[in-house]
PADREN-570983 format. One record per atom (N, C-alpha, C): residue number from 1; y, x negated, z. Coordinates in pm, whole numbers, always signed. Atoms other than C-alpha are relative to their C-alpha. Layout:
# PADREN-570983
NUM  Y  X  Z
...
This chain:
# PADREN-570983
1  +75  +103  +67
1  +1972  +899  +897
1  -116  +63  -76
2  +128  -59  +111
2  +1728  +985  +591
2  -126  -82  +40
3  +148  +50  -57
3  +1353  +926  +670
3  -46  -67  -113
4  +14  +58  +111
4  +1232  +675  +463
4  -121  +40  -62
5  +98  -65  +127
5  +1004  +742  +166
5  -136  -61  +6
6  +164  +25  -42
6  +655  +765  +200
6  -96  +26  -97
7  +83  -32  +81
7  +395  +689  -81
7  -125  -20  +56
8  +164  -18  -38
8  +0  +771  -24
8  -27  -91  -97
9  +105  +84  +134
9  -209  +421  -217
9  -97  -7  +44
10  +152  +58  -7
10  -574  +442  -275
10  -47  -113  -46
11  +35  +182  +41
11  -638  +43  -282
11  -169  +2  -15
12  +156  +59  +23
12  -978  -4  -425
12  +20  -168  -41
13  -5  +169  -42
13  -1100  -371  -300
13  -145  +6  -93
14  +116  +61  -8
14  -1338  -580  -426
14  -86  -48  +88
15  +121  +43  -129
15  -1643  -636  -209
15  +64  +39  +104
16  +4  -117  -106
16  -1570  -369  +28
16  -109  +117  +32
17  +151  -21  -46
17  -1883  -241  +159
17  +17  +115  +148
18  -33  -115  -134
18  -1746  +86  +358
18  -57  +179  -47
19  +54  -123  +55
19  -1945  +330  +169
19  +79  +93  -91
20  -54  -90  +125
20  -1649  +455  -62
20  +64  -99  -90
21  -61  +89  +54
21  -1496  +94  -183
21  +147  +30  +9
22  -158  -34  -6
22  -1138  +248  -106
22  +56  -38  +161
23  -24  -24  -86
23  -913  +213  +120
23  +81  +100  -3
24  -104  -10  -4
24  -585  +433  +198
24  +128  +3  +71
25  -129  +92  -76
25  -262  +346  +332
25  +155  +120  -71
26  -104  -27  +84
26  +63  +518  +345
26  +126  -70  +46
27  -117  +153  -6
27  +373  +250  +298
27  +117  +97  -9
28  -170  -67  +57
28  +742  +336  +280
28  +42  -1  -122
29  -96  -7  +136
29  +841  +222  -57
29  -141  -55  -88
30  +110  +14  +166
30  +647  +152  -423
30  +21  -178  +23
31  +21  +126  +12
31  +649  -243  -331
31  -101  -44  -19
32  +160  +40  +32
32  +268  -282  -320
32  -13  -21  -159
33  +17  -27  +126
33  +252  -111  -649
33  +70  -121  -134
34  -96  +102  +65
34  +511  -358  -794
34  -25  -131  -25
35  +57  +148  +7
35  +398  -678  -693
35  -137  +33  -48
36  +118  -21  +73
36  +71  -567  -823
36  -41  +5  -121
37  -31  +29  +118
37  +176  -514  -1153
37  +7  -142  -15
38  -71  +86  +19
38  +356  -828  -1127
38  -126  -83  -32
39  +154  +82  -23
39  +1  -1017  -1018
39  -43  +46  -150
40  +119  -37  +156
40  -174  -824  -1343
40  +68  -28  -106
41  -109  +11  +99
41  +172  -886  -1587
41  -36  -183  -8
42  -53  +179  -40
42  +244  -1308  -1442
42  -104  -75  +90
43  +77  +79  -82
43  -38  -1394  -1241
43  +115  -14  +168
44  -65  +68  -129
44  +235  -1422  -960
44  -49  +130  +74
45  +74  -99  -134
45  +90  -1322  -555
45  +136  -15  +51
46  -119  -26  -69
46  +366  -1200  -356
46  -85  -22  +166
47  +79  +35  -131
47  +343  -1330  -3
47  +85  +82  +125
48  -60  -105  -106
48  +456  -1043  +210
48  -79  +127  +42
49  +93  -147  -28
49  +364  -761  +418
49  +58  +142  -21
50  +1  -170  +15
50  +392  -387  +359
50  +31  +34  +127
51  +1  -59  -142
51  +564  -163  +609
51  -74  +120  -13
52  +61  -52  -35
52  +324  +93  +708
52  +57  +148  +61
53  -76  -68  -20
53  +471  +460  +734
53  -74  +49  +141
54  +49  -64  -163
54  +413  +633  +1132
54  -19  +162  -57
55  +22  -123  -13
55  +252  +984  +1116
55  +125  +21  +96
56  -145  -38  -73
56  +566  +1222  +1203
56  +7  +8  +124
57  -20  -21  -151
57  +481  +1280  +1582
57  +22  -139  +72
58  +45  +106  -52
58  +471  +916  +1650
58  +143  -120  -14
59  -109  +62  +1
59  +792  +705  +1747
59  -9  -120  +21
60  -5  +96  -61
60  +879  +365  +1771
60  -21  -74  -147
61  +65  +148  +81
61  +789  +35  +1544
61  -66  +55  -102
62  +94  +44  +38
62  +616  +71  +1255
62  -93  -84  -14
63  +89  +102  +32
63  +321  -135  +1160
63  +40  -83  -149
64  -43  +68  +92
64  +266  -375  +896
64  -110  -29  -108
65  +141  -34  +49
65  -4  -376  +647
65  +30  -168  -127
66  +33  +111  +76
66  -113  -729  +443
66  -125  +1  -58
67  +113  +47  +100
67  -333  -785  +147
67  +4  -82  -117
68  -2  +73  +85
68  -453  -1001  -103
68  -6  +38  -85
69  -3  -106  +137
69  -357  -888  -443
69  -149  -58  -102
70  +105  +64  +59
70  -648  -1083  -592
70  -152  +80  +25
71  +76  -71  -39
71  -867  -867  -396
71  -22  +161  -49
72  -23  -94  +48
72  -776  -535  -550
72  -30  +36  -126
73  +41  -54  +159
73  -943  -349  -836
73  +74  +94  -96
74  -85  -96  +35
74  -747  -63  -859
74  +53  +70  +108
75  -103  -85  -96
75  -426  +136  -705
75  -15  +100  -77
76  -110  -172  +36
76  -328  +521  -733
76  +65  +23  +108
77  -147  -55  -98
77  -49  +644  -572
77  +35  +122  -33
78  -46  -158  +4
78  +64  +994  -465
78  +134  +4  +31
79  -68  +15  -57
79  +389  +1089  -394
79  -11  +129  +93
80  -25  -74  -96
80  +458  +1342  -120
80  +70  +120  -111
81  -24  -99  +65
81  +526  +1692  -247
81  +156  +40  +121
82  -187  -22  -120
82  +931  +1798  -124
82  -34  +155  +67
């Protein structure tokens, strides 16, 4: 079984008050990024959560990560070097 794909996003929020205004998060697939566009293209909010990739030593369940696209100033995204 192939390990699923893991992008690094620096979500800068609005009115986030953590001394860098960022957050970062690393998800399995470019869906954030997508519906995000979508929000800045159509105005449309996608009402779903993000799966949340597990650091490699760490088995079991991922997590699940939810935000409001309305809340977001700006994404960058890394991908993982092969």
């Amino acid at each position: 079984m192939l390990a699923p794909t893991m992008i690094y996003y620096t979500i800068y929020l609005k009115h986030l008050y953590n001394g860098t205004g960022y957050i970062d998060m690393a998800l399995e697939n470019e869906e954030l990024l997508k519906d995000y566009l979508q929000f800045l293209d159509l105005g449309m909010k996608a009402h779903r959560r993000y799966q949340v990739c597990n650091p490699p030593s760490i088995r079991g369940k991922p997590g699940a990560f939810a935000i409001n696209l309305s809340d977001i100033a700006a994404i960058a995204i890394t991908l993982p070097v092969d």
